[in-house]
ZADO-1210 file (C-alpha; in nm, 4 decimals, padded with zeros to 6 digits):
<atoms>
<atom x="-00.2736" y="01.0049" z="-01.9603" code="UNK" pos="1"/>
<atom x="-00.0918" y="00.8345" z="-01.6817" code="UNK" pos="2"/>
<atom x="-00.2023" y="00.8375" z="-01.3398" code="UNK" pos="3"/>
<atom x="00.0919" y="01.0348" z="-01.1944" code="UNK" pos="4"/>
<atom x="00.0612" y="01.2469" z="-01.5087" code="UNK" pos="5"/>
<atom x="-00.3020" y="01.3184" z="-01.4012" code="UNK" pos="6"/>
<atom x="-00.2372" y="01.4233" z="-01.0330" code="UNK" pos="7"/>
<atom x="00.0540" y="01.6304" z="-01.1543" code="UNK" pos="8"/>
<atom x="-00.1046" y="01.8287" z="-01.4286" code="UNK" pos="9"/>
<atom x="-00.4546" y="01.8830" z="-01.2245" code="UNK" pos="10"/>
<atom x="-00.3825" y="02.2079" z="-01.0624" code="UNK" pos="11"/>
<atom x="-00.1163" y="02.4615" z="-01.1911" code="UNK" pos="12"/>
<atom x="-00.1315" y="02.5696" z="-00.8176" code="UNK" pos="13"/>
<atom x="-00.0124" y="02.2377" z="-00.7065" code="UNK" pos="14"/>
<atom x="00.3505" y="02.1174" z="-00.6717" code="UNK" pos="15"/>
<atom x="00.3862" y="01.7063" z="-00.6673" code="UNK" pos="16"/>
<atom x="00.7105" y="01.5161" z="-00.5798" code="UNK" pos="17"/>
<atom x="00.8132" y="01.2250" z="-00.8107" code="UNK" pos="18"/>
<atom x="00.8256" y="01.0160" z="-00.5154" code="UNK" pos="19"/>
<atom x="00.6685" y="00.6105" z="-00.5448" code="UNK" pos="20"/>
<atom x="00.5956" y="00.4266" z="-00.2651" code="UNK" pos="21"/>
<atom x="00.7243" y="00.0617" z="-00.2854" code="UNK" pos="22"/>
<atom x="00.5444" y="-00.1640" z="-00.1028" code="UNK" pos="23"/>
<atom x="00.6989" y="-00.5870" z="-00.0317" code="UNK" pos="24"/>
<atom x="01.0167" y="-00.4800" z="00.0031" code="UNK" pos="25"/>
<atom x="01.2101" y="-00.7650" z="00.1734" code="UNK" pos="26"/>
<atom x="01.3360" y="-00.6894" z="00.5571" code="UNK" pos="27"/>
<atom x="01.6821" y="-00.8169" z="00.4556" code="UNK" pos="28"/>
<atom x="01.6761" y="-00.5625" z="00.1865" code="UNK" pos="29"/>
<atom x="01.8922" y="-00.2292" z="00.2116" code="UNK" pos="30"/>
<atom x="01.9062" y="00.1006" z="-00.0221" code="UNK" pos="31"/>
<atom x="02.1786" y="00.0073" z="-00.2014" code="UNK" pos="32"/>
<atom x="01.9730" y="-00.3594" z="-00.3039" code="UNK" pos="33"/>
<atom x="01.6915" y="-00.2036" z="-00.3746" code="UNK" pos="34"/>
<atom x="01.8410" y="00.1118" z="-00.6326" code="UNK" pos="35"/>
<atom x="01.9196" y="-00.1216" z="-00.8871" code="UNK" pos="36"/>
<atom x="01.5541" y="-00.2243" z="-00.9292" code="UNK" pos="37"/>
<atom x="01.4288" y="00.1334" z="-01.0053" code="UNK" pos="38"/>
<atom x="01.7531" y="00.3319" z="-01.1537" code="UNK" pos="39"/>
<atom x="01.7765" y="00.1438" z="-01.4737" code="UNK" pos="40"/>
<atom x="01.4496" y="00.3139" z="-01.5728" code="UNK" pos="41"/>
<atom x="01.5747" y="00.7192" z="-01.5071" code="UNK" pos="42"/>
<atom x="01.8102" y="00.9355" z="-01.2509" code="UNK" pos="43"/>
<atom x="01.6906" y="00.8990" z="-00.9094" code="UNK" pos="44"/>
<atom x="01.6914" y="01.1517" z="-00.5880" code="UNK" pos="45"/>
<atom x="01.6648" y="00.8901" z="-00.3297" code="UNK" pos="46"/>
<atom x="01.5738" y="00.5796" z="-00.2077" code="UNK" pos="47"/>
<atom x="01.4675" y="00.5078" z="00.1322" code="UNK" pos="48"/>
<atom x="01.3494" y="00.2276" z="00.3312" code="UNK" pos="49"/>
<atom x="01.0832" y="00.3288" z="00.6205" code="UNK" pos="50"/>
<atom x="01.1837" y="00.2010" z="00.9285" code="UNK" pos="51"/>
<atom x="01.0388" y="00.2602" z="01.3164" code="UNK" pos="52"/>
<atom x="01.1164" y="00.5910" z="01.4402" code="UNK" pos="53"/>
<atom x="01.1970" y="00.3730" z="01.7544" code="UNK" pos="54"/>
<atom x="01.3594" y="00.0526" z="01.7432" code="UNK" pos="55"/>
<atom x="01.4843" y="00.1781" z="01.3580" code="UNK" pos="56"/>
<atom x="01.3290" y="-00.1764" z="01.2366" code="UNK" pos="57"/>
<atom x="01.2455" y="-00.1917" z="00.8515" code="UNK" pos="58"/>
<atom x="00.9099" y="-00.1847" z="00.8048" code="UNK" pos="59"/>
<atom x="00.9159" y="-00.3912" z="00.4432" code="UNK" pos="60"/>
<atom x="00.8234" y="-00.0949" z="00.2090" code="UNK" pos="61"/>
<atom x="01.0034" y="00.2166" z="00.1096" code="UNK" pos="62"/>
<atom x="01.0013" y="00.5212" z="-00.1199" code="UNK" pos="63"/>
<atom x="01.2075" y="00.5892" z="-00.4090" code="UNK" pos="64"/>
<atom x="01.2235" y="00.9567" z="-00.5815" code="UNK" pos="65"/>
<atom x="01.2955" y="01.0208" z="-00.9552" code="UNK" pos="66"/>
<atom x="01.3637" y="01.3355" z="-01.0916" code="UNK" pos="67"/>
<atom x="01.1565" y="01.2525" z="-01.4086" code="UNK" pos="68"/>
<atom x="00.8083" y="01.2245" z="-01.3818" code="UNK" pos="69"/>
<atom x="00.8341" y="01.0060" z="-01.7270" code="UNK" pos="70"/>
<atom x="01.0535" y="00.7355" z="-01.5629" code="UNK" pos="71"/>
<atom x="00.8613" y="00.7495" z="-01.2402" code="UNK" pos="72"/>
<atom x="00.5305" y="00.6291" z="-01.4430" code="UNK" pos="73"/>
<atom x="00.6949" y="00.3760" z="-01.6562" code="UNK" pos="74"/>
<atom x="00.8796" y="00.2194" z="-01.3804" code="UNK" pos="75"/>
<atom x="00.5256" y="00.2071" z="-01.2109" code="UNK" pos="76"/>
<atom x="00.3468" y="00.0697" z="-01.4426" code="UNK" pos="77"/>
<atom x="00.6112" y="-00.2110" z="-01.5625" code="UNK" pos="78"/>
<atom x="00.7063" y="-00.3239" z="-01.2174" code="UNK" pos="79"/>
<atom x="00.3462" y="-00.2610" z="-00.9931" code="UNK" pos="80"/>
<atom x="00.2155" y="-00.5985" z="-00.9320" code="UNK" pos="81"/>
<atom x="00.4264" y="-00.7740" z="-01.1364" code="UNK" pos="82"/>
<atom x="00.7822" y="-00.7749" z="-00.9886" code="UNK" pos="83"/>
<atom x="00.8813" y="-00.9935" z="-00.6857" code="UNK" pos="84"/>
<atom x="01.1631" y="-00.8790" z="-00.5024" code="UNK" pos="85"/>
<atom x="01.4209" y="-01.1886" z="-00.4289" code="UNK" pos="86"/>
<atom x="01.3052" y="-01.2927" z="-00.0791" code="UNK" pos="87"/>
<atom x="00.9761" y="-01.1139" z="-00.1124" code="UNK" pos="88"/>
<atom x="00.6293" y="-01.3333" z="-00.0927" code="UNK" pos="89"/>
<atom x="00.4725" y="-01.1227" z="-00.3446" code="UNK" pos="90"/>
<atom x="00.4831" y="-00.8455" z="-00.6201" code="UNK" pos="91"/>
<atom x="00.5642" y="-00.5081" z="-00.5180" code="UNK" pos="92"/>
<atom x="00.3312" y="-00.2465" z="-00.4754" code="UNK" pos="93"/>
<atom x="00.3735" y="00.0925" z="-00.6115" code="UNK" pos="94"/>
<atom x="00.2089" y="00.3720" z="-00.6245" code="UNK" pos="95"/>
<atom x="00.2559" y="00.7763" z="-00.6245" code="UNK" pos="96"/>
<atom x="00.2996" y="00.9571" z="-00.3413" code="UNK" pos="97"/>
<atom x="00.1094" y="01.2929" z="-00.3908" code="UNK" pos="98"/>
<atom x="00.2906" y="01.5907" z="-00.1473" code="UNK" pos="99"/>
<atom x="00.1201" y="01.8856" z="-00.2299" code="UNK" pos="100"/>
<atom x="00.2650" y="02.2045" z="-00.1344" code="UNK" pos="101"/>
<atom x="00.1303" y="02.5780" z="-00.2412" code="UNK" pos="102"/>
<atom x="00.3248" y="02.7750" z="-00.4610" code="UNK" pos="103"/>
<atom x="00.3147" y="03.1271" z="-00.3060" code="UNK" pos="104"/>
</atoms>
């Protein structure tokens, strides 16, 4: 069982996103660079680079939401440590993001 797979499944009660966070994600690096690394494995929701509330500076990581859990997990496991990002100084890190909210 895959590790999003795992979180997802352990509690009927339990709603997770499909949401990765991406971690070494260049500074010179926008949205629209960064889609084409995750969209070829599924339909995405969003993409979105975490900047300061403040100055709005990128903050060289970012989430990226896929509205299958399936493609969420394999593009985790086939890029996690192993893809560098042109620009970057090492692999990206990515992991799931686990929002939990109650169903009522």
């Amino acid at each position: 069982m895959s590790l999003i797979a795992k979180y997802h499944n352990s509690d009927p009660m339990m709603d997770m996103t499909l949401k990765l966070f991406v971690g070494q994600v260049p500074k010179n690096m926008e949205e629209p660079d960064l889609q084409p690394y995750f969209e070829k494995y599924g339909s995405l929701v969003s993409v979105k680079i975490c900047r300061d509330r403040d100055t709005k500076a990128h903050k060289g990581c970012a989430f990226v939401t896929f509205e299958d859990l399936d493609n969420a997990d394999q593009a985790m496991h086939e890029m996690h440590d192993r893809i560098a990002l042109p620009g970057a100084k090492k692999e990206m890190q990515i992991k799931p993001v686990h929002n939990v909210s109650q169903k009522v």
